[in-house]
MARMI-903848 format. One record per atom (N, C-alpha, C): y, z, x; residue in three letters. Coordinates in steps of 0.2 Angstrom, whole numbers, padded with zeros to 4 digits, always signed. Atoms other than C-alpha are relative to their C-alpha. Last residue first. Layout:
MARMI-903848
YZXala;...
//
This chain:
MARMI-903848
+0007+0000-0004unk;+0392+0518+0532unk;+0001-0004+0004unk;+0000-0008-0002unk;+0411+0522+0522unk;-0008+0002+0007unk;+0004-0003+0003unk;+0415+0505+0523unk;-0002+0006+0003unk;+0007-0002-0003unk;+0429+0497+0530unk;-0004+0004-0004unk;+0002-0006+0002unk;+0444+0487+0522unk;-0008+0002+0002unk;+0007+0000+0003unk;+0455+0477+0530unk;-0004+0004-0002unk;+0004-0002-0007unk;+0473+0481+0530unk;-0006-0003-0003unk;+0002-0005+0001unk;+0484+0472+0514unk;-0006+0001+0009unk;-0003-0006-0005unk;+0495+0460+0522unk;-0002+0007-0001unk;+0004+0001-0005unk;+0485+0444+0515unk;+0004+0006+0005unk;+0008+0000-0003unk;+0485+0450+0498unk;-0001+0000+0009unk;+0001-0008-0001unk;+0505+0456+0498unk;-0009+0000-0001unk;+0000-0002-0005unk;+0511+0440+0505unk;-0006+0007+0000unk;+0002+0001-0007unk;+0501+0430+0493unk;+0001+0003+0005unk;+0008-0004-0002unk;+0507+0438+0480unk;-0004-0002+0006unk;-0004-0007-0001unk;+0527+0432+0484unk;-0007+0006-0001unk;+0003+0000-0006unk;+0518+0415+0486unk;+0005+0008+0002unk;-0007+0002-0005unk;+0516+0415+0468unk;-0001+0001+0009unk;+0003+0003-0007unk;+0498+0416+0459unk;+0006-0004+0003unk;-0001+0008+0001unk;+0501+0425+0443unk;+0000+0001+0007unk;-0001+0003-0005unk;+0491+0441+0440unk;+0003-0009-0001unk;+0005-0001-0004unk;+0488+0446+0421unk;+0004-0003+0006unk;+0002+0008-0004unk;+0502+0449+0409unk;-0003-0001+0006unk;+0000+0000-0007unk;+0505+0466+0402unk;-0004-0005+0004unk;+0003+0010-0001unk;+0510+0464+0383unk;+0000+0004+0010unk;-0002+0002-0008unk;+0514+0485+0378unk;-0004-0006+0001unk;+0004+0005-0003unk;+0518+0486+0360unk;+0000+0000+0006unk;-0002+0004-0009unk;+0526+0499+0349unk;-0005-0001+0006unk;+0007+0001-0003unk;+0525+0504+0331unk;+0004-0002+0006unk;-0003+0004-0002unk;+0541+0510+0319unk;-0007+0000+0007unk;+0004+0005+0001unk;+0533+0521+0304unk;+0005-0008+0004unk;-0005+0003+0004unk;+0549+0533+0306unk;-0003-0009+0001unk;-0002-0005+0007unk;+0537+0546+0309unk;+0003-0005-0004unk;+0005+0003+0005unk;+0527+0533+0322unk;+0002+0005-0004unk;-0003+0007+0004unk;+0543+0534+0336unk;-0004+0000-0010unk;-0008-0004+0004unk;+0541+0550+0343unk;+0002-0005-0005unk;+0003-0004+0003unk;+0519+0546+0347unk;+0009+0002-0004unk;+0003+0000+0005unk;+0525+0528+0351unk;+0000+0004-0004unk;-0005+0005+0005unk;+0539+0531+0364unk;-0006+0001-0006unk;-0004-0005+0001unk;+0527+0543+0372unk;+0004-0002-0005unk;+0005-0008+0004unk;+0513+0532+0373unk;+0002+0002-0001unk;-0001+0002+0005unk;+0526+0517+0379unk;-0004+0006-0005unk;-0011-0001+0001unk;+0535+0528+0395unk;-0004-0001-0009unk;-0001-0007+0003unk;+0515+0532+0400unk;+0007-0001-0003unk;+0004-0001+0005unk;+0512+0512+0400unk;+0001+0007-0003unk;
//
């Protein structure tokens, strides 16, 4: 996202625009390892 923000401000003289698409979670088994290998999480109380 910071790479496109920079692209954009050097880019908008020469009236050329730029887009970032950032596709929401897909539900592979390549996510699944990395939900179910997260530690568990304790609260601060």
């Amino acid at each position: 996202m910071g790479f496109s923000e920079c692209l954009r401000s050097e880019l908008k003289h020469f009236h050329i625009t730029v887009s970032v698409y950032c596709p929401p979670e897909v539900d592979t088994p390549m996510t699944d390892i990395f939900v179910t290998a997260s530690p568990p999480r304790q609260g601060l109380w």
